[in-house]
TORPA-4810 file (N, C-alpha, C, O; in nm, 3 decimals):
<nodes>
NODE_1_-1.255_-1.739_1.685_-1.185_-1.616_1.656_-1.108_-1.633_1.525_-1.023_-1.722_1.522_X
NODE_2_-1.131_-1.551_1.408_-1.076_-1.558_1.311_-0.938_-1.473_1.295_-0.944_-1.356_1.336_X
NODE_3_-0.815_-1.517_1.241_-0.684_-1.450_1.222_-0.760_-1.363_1.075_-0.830_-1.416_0.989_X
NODE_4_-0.711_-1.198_1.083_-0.672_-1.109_0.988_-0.569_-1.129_0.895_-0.452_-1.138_0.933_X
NODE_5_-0.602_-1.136_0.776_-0.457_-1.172_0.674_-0.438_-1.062_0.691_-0.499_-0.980_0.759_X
NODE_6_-0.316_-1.052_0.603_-0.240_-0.929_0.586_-0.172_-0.929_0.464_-0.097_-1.018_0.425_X
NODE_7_-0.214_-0.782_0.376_-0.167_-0.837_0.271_-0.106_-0.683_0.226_-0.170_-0.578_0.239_X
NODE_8_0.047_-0.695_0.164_0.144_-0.591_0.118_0.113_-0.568_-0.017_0.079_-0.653_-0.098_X
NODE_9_0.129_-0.438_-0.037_0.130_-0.388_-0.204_0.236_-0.286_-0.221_0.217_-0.173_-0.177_X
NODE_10_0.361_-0.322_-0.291_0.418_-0.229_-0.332_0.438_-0.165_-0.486_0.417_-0.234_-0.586_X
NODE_11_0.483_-0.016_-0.492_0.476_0.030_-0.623_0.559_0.124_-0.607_0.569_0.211_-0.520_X
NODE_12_0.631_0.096_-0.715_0.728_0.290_-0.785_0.673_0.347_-0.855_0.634_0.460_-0.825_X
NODE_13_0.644_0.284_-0.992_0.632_0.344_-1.071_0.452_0.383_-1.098_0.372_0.292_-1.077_X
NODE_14_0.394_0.535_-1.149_0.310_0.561_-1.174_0.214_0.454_-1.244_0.095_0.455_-1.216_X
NODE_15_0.273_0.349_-1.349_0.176_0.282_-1.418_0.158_0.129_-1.321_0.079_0.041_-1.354_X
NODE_16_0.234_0.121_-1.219_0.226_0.029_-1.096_0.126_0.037_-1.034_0.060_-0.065_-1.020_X
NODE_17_0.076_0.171_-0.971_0.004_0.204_-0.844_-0.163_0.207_-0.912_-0.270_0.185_-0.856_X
NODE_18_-0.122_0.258_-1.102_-0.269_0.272_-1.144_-0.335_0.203_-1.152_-0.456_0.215_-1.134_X
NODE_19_-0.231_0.035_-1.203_-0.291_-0.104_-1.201_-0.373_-0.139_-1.061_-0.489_-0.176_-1.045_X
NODE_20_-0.251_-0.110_-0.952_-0.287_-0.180_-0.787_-0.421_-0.072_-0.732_-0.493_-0.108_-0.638_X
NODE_21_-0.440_0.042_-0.790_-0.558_0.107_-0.730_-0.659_0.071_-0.707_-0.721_0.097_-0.604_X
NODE_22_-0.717_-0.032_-0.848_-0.898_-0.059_-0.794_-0.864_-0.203_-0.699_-0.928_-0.206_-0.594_X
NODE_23_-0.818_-0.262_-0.712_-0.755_-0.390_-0.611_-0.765_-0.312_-0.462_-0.855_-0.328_-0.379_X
NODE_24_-0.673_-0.241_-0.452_-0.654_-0.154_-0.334_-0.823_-0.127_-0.257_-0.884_-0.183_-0.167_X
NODE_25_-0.854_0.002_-0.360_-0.970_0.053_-0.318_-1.087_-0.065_-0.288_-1.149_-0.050_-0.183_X
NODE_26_-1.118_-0.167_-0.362_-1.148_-0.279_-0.306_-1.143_-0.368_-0.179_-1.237_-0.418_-0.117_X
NODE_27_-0.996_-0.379_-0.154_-0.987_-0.500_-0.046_-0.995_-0.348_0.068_-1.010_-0.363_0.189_X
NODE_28_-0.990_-0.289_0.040_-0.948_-0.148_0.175_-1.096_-0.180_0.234_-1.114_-0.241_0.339_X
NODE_29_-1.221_-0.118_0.133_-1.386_-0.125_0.143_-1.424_-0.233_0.232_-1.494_-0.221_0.333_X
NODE_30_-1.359_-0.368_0.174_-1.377_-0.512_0.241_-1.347_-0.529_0.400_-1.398_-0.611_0.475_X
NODE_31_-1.253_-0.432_0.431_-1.250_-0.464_0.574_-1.195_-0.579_0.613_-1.156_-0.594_0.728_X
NODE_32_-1.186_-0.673_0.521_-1.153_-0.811_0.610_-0.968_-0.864_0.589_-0.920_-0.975_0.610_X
NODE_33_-0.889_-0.721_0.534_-0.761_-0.791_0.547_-0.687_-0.623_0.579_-0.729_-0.514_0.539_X
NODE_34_-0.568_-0.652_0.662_-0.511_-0.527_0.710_-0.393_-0.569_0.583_-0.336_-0.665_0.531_X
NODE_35_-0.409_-0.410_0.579_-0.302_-0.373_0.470_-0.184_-0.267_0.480_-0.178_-0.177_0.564_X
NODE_36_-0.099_-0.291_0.389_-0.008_-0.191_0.406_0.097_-0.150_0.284_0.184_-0.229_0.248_X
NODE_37_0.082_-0.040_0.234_0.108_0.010_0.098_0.273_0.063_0.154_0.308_0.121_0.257_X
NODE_38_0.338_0.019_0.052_0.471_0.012_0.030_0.536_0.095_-0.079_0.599_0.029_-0.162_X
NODE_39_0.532_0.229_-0.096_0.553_0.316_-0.209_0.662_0.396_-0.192_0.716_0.451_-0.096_X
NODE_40_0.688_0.384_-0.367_0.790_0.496_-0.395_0.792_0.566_-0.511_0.696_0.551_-0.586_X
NODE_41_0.898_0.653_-0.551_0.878_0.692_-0.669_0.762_0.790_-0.696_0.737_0.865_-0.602_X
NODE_42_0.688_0.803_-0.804_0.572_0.857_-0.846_0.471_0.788_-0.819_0.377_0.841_-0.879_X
NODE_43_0.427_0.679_-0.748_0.366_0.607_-0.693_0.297_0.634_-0.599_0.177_0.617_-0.581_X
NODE_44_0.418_0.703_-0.499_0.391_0.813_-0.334_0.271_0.952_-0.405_0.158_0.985_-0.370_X
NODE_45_0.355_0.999_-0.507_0.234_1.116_-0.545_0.075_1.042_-0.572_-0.028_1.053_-0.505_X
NODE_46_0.093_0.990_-0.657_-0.052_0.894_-0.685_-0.136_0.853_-0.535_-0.252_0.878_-0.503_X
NODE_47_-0.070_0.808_-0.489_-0.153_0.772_-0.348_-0.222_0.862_-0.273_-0.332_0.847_-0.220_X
NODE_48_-0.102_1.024_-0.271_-0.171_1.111_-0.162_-0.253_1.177_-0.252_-0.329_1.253_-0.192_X
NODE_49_-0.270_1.177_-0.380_-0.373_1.258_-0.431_-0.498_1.165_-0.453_-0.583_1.214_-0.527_X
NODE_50_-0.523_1.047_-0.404_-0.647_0.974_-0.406_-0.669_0.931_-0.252_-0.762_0.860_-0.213_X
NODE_51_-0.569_0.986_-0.174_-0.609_0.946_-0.025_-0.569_0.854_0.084_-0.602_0.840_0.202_X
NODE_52_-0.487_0.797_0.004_-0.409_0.628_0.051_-0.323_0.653_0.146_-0.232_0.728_0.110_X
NODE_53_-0.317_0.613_0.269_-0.193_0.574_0.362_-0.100_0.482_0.301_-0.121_0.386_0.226_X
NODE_54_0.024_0.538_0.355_0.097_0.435_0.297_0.219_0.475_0.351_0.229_0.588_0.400_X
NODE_55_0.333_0.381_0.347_0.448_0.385_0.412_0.567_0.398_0.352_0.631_0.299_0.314_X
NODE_56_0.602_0.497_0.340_0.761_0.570_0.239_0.868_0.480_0.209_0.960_0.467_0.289_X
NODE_57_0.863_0.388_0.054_0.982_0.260_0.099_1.125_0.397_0.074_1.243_0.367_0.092_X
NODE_58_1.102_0.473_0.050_1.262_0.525_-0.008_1.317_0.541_0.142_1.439_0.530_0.158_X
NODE_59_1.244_0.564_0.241_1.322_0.631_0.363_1.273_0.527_0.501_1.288_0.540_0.623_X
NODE_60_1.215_0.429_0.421_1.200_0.326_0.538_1.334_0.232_0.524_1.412_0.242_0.430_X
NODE_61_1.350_0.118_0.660_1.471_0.055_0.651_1.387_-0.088_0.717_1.294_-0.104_0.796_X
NODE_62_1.479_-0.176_0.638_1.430_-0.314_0.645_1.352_-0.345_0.853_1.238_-0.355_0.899_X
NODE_63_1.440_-0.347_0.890_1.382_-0.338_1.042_1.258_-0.249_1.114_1.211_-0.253_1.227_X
NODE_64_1.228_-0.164_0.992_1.111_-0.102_1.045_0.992_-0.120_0.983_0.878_-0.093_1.021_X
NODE_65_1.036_-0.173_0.871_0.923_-0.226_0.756_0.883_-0.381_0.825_0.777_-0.436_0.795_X
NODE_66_0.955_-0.426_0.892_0.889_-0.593_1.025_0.818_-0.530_1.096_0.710_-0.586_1.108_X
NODE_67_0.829_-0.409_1.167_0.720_-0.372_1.218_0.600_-0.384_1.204_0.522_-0.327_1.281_X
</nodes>
């Protein structure tokens, strides 16, 4: 039985998320690591207009982001 990595990406700023996109869209395709996008800023817009889940850092709080 193999362990799932897990691997975080966060971004604010618009020229952040453009870099982390093909990375993203990549390891997402791959299937082989659970992920979880950490956005804020103009970053959050960028994501929902290409489709990305992702988890609100402005209104998340440290104890729910361990989750």
């Amino acid at each position: 039985m193999s362990i799932q990595k897990k691997i975080i990406f966060a971004a604010n700023d618009k020229g952040g998320m453009d870099s982390l996109m093909p990375v993203i869209k990549k390891i997402l395709r791959s299937r082989k690591f659970k992920t979880l996008l950490l956005l804020g800023g103009p970053a959050k817009k960028l994501a929902l207009e290409n489709g990305f889940k992702f988890r609100d850092a402005e209104k998340s709080s440290l104890p729910q982001l361990r989750k």
